[in-house]
Structures are given as C-alpha cells and as structure tokens.
C-alpha positions in Angstrom: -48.6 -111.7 -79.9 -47.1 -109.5 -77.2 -44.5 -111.3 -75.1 -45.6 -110.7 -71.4 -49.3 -110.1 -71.9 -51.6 -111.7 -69.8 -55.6 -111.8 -69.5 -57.8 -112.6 -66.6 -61.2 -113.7 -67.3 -63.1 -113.7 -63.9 -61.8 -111.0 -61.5 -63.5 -112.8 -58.2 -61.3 -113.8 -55.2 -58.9 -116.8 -57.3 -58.3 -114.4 -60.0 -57.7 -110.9 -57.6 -55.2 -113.6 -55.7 -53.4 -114.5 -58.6 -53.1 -111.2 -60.2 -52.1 -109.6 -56.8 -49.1 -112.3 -56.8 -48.3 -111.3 -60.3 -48.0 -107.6 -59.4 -45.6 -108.7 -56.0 -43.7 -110.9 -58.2 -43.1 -109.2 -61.3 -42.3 -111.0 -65.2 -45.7 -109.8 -66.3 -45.9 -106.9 -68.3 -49.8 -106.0 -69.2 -52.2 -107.5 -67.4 -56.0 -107.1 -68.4 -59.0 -107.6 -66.4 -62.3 -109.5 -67.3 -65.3 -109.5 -65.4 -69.0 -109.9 -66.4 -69.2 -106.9 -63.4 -67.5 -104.4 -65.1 -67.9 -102.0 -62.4 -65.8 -104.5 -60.0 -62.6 -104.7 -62.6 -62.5 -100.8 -63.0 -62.2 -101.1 -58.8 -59.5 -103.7 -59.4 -57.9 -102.1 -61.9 -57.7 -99.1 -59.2 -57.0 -100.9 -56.4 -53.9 -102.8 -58.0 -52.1 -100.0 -59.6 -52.1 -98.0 -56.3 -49.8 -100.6 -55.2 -47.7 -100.0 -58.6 -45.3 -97.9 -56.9 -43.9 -101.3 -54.9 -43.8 -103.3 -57.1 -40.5 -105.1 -58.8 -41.0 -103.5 -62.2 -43.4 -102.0 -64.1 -46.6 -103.6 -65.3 -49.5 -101.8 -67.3 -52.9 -103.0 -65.9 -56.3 -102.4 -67.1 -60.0 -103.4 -66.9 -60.9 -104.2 -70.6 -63.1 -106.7 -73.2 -62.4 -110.0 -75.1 -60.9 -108.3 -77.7 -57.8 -107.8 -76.2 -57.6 -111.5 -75.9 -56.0 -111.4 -79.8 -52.3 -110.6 -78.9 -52.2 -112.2 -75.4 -49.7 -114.2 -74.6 -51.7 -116.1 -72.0 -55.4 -116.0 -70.8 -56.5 -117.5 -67.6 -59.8 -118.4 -66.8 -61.4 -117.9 -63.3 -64.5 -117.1 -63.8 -67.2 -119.6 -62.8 -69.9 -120.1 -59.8 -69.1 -122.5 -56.8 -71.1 -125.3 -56.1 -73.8 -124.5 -53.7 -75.1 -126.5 -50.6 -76.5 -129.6 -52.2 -75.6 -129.0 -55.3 -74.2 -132.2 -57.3 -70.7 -131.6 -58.7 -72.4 -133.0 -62.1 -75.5 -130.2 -61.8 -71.9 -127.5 -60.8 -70.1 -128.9 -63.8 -73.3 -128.7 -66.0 -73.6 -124.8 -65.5 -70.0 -124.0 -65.7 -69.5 -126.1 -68.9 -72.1 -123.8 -69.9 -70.2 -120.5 -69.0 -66.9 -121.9 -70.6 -67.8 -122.4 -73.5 -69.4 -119.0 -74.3 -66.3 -117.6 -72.9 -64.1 -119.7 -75.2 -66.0 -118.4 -77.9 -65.5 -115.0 -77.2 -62.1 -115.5 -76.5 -61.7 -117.2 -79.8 -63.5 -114.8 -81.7 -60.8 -112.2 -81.2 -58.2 -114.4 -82.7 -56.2 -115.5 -79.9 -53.7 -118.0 -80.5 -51.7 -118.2 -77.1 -51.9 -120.5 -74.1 -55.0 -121.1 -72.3 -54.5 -121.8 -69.0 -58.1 -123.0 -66.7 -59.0 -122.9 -63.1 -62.8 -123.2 -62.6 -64.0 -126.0 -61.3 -64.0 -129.3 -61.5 -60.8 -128.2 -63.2 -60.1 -131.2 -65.1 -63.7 -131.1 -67.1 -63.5 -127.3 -67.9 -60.3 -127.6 -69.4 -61.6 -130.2 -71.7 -64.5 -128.2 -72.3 -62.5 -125.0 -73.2 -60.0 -127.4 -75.2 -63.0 -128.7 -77.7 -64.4 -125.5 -77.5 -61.5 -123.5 -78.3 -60.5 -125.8 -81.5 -56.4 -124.5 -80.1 -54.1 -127.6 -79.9 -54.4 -129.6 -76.5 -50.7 -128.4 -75.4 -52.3 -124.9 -75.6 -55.0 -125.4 -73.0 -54.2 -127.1 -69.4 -55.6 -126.4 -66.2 -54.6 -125.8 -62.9 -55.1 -129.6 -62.2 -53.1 -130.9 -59.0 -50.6 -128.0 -58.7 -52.3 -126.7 -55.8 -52.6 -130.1 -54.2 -49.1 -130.5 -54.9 -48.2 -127.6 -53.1 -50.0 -128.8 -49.8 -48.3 -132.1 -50.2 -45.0 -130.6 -50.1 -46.1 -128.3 -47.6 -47.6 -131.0 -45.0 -44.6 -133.3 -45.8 -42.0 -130.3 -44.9 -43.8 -129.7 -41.9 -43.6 -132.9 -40.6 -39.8 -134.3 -42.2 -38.9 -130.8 -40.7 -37.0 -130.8 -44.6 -37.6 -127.8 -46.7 -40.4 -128.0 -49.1 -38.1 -126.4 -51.7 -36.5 -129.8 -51.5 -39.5 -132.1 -51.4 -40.4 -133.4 -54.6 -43.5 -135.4 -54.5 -46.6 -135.1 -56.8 -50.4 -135.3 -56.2 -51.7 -136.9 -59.6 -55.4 -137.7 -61.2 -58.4 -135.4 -60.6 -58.1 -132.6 -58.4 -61.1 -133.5 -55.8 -61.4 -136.7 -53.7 -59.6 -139.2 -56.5 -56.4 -138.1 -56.5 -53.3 -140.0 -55.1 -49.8 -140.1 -54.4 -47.4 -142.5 -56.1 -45.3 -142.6 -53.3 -42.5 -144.8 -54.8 -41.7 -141.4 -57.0 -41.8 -139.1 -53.9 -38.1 -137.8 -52.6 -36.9 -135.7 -49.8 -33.8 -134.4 -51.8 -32.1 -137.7 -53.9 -33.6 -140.1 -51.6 -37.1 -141.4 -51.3 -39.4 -140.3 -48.8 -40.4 -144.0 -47.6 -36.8 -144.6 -47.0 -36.3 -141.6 -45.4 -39.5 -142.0 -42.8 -37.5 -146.0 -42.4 -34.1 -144.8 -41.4 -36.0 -142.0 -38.9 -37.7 -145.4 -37.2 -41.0 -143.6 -38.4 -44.3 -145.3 -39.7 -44.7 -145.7 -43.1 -48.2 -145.4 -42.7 -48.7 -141.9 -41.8 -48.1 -141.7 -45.5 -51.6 -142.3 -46.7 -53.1 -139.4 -43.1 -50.4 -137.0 -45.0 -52.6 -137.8 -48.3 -55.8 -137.4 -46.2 -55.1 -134.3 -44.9 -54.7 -133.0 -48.6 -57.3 -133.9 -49.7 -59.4 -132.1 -46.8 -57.3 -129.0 -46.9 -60.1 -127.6 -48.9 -63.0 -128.6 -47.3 -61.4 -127.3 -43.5 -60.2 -124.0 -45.7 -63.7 -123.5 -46.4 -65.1 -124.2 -43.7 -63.0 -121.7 -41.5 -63.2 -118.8 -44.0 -65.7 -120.2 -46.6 -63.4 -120.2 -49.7 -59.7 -120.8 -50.6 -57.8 -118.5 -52.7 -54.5 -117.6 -51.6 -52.3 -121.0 -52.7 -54.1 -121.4 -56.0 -53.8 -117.8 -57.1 -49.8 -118.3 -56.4 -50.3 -121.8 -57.9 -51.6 -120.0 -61.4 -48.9 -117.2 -61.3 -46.2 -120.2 -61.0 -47.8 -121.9 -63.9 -48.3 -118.8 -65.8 -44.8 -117.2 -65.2 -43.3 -120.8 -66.6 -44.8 -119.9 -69.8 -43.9 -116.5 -70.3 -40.6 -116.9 -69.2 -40.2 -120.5 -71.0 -38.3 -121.8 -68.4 -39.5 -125.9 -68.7 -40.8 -126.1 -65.7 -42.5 -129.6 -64.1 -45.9 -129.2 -62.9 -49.0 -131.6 -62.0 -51.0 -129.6 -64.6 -54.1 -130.8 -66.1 -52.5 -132.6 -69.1 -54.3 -134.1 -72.3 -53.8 -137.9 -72.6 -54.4 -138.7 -76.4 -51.8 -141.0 -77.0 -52.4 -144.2 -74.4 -49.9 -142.2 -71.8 -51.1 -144.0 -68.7 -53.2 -146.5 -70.9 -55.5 -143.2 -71.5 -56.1 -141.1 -74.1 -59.2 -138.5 -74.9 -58.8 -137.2 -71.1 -57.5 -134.3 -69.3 -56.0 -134.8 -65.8 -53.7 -134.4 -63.6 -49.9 -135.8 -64.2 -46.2 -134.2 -64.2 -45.4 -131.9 -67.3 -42.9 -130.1 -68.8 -44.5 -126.2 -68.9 -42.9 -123.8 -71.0 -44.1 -121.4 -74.0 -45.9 -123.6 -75.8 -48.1 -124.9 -72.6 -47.0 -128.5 -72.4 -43.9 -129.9 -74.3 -44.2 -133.2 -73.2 -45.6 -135.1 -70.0 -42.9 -136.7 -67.3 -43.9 -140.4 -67.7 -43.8 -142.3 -64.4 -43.7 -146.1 -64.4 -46.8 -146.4 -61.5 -47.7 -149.9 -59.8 -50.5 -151.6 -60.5 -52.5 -149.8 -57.6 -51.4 -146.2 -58.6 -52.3 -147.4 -62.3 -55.9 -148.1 -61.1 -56.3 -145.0 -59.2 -55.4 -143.0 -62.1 -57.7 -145.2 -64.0 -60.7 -144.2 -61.4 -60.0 -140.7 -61.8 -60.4 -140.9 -65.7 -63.7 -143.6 -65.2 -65.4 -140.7 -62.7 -64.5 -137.3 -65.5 -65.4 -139.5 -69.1 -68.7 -141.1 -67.0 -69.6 -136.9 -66.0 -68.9 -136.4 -69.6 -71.1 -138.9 -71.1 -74.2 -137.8 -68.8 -74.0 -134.8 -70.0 -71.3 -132.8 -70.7 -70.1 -133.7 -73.9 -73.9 -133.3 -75.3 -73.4 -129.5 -73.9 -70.4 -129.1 -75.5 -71.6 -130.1 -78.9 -74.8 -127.8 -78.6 -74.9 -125.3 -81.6 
C-alpha cells in the first residue's frame, strides 16, 4: 500500500470539488483519476496540475484504470447519475446500486485492501451496497453520510449565535435526506449547550427545530439556484479522507455500520459520530439519545432496510 495514495472514481463536479481541495490543501501525495469518459480525466488531469505550481507540496496526479486501485491507500467513490425529475429515490437508488457494484468489483479485482470511502447517492444505501459487494470489513467502507449536513448545521448555527463554527459542536445524525435530526441535548457552543446558551440570550428555543429545517433544504434551494451542490461535500470528503491518511482520530457523522445493536440497530449503515482514522472507523461515539431522537434514528433505519427489501438487496445478490 502506498501511504498518501488516493483514487477517485467518478471525476464529475463532487469528485473535481474534492480533488481541487485536495490539491489547495495538501497531505495527498498521488492522486488518480477515474472516469467512464476518459477523455474528461486526461482534461482534469491537465487542468489540475497547471495549478501544481501553487500548491502546498507536491502531489503526482494522473488520469488512469482500476488497476491502480491495488496499492491505494484510499478510493472514493463519486461516480453515479442524479435523480431526474420524477424519478423515485427507490427507481435512483435501483440504478446506482447497479453501478456500484460493478465498480466494487473492479475495484476489488485489483486487490485493494484500503479504505473505501462512498458519496453517491442515497449515500447511506450505496455504502452498504459497496460494503457487501466489496467483501472488505465494514470499518473499511463508510460514506459521506451527515458530514455535509453537519457542516451546514454548524454553519447556520454560527451565523445566527454569531459564535465561531470552529467552536460549534453539534451533529446532524440518521440518513442524509429528509430523516435526519438533531439531538440537540448533545449540541454545544464551546462547553456549554446550545439550548442553554439560546436561554441565557432570552432567545426561543424553538428556532432550534427552523435551524434543522433550513438544513435540511439547503440542498434543494442549492439546486435550485445553480442546479447542483458540490463545493461543501467535495471539502466534506477531503476532511474525511485527510483523517485517514493522516490517522489523526478524527469525529465525524460518517455513514457508520451498526452490527452490534448500537442504537438498538444492527445490519445498517447510517449516519452517527465516529472515530476516523487509518483504519476507516475505530469505534462509533455512542450518544445516550431520548426516547424521541431514539425513534427518529429508528425511522431513518425503517425507510433504508424497507428500500433494501424492495429491491436492493435482490440486486445486490444478482450473480
């Protein structure tokens, strides 16, 4: 394995995002580009090592095939369509469980052996599509899950404390989409909680759940006003991915396996605090949730195993 390797499948506007941070921020040392339009990843290949003469250090990067998935450190996964007008997000998850799994294959097939970390969507399904199809231990596959939500969370709520976001710890958990919540007794503005904090400001404690609203539509206004969103998760998968090269432990809301009964679950992946480092994830941050958190993490879990049942898992298990 070669420490600081990194491979992109699916060089399309979250991947270009992502590898454009890496190339600003440095810690990466080869990165490789993979594209089913191989003409596009030569351009991006191009395009990106014009820019090598800013950047923080030097970092080889190259349009190239699966097969230098072997020694990777890491491989990301981009690549998938976008659900289309009036398209179900079971008939979007269908197709793409279809184009993971051929590229976990071939990813497979080359005798990787690193982390696998997913963002196509819905992010929580593919990455227990790539997990079954991939046969790699389930700390070795996690998905972007509710990093990116957690980011606008922290965002919004900075905004509006008028608090850095650097010191806003609060986390968006269950399925990144329109099931997802805050367990607001765990959110803190520095050492103290954030309900507190809003009390002692004479504030209403109820803005709490518009602040969770307007999360939750970030997306839909982003795409909207410029028809896709791109920016925050590709730095949202160069966090996650710089945590594992550089091993540094890091908590994220990553798309976690539950095996175990964590959160009275297990066979699931979704989104919940995690300790990120080389190996993927070394152990999940378990929060004590009330009863109503508990059963919105329950939802989320009901709505990804009833899309697997209709049909996902049948893909899945296709020869």
């Amino acid at each position: 394995m070669k420490k600081g390797k990194v491979v992109l499948v699916g060089t399309g506007f979250v991947g270009m995002s992502m590898a454009y941070t890496m190339l600003n921020r440095g810690g990466v040392n080869e990165l490789v580009l993979i594209d089913i339009d191989k003409n596009k990843t030569e351009g991006e290949e191009m395009d990106l090592n014009h820019g090598m003469p800013f950047a923080p250090q030097k970092m080889t990067i190259k349009a190239g095939d699966y097969e230098e998935c072997k020694d990777a450190q890491v491989v990301v996964i981009t690549a998938g369509i976008t659900q289309k007008p009036g398209q179900t997000r079971l008939e979007l998850a269908e197709t793409n469980t279809k184009i993971m799994k051929d590229i976990t294959k071939k990813i497979m097939a080359s005798g990787f052996h690193g982390v696998i970390v997913v963002a196509s969507n819905p992010v929580d399904l593919m990455t227990y599509v790539v997990a079954k199809a991939s046969g790699l231990p389930t700390n070795q596959v996690i998905g972007s899950g509710t990093v990116l939500d957690t980011a606008r969370l922290r965002f919004i709520l900075s905004d509006y404390l008028q608090i850095s976001s650097k010191n806003i710890h609060a986390y968006i958990m269950g399925e990144h989409g329109d099931s997802s919540f805050v367990p607001w007794n765990h959110a803190y503005a520095g050492c103290k909680k954030i309900i507190d904090v809003l009390r002692d400001d004479g504030k209403n404690t109820d803005q709490l759940e518009e602040i969770h609203k307007e999360v939750v539509n970030a997306a839909y206004e982003i795409i909207e006003k410029k028809k896709a969103t791109y920016y925050g998760i590709g730095m949202c998968l160069s966090k996650i991915v710089k945590s594992i090269l550089d091993n540094d432990n890091s908590i994220l809301t990553v798309s976690t396996y539950l095996k175990d009964g964590e959160y009275g679950q297990d066979d699931v992946y979704i989104g919940v605090p995690a300790v990120v480092n080389q190996n993927g994830v070394r152990e999940l941050l378990k929060l004590e949730l009330s009863p109503e958190d508990q059963e919105k993490l329950n939802n989320s879990c009901r709505i990804m195993k009833e899309m697997r049942e209709n049909s996902i898992d049948a893909i899945i298990n296709e020869p």
